[in-house]
N, C-alpha and C positions, 0 to 999 in steps of 0.2 A: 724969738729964741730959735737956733739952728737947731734942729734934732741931729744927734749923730748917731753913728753906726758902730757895732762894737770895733770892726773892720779897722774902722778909721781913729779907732784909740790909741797914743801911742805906747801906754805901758800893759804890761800884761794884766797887772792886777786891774788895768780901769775896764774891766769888761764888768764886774761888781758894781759898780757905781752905774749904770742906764740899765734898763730894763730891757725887753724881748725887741720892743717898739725903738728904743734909743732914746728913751725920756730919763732925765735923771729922776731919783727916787726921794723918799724920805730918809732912807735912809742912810743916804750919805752926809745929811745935812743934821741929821736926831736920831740918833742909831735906838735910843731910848724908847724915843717915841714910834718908832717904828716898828721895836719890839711889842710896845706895848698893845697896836693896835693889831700885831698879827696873833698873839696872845688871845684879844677879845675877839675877833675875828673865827678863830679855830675854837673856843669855847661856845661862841653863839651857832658855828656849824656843827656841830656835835650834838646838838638840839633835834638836829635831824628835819631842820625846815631851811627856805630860803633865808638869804643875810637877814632881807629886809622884815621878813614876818618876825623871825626870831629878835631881833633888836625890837621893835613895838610889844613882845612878849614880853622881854624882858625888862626894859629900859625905859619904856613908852607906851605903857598899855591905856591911858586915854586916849592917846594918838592926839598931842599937843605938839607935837614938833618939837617939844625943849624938855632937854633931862635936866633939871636940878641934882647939885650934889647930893640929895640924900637920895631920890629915883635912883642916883648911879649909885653908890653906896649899896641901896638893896639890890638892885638888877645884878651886881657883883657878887653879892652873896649867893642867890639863886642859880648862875652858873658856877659858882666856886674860883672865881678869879682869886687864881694861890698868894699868897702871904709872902713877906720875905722869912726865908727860912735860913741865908746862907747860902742857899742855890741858885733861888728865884733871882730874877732884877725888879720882878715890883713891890714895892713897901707896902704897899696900902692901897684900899678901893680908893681912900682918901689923896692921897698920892698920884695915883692913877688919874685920877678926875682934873686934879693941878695941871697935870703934864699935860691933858691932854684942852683943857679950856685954864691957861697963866690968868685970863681977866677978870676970872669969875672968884 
C-alpha cells in the first residue's frame, strides 16, 4: 500500500480520511466502529492507568487474552459505557461486543 500525504490529497475534506502518518483510518471504512472504540478508549483512560493495565482491569482480569461476551458485558458496566439514550450511537454493551467481534 502507498502511504500518502495529506499534501498530496486532492480534495479538501480527504485530509480526514489518513492520519498524522498518512495511513488511512478506521474510520473511513466503520465510522461506528471507530466511534466505538474511541468511546472505550477514553473510558478505560479515565481510569487513570495505562490503556493496557486498565483493559486487563477491566475486561481481563485473569489475564487470558480472550474477552467473552459476558467479561465484556461486565467490564462495560464497570466503566459505564453509556446506553443508547437518543444521544449516544451505542445500543448496548451487547451491541458493542457484535460490532466490535461480527463472529462471535
Amino acid at each position: 500500500a502507498q502511504k500518502l500525504k495529506n499534501s498530496e490529497l486532492t480534495r479538501p475534506d480527504d485530509k480526514f480520511l489518513v492520519d498524522e502518518m498518512g495511513h488511512l483510518t478506521l474510520k473511513v471504512f466503520d465510522r461506528k466502529s471507530y466511534d466505538l472504540i474511541r468511546t472505550l478508549k477514553r473510558l478505560l483512560l479515565d481510569r487513570g492507568a495505562h490503556l493496557k493495565q486498565a483493559w486487563k482491569e477491566v475486561f481481563d482480569p485473569r489475564e487470558t487474552n480472550l474477552v467473552t461476551e459476558e467479561m465484556f458485558i461486565k467490564g462495560c458496566s464497570i466503566i459505564d459505557l453509556p446506553d443508547e439514550d437518543g444521544k449516544r450511537k451505542i445500543k448496548s454493551p451487547k451491541a458493542a461486543f457484535k460490532r466490535l467481534r461480527p463472529d462471535a
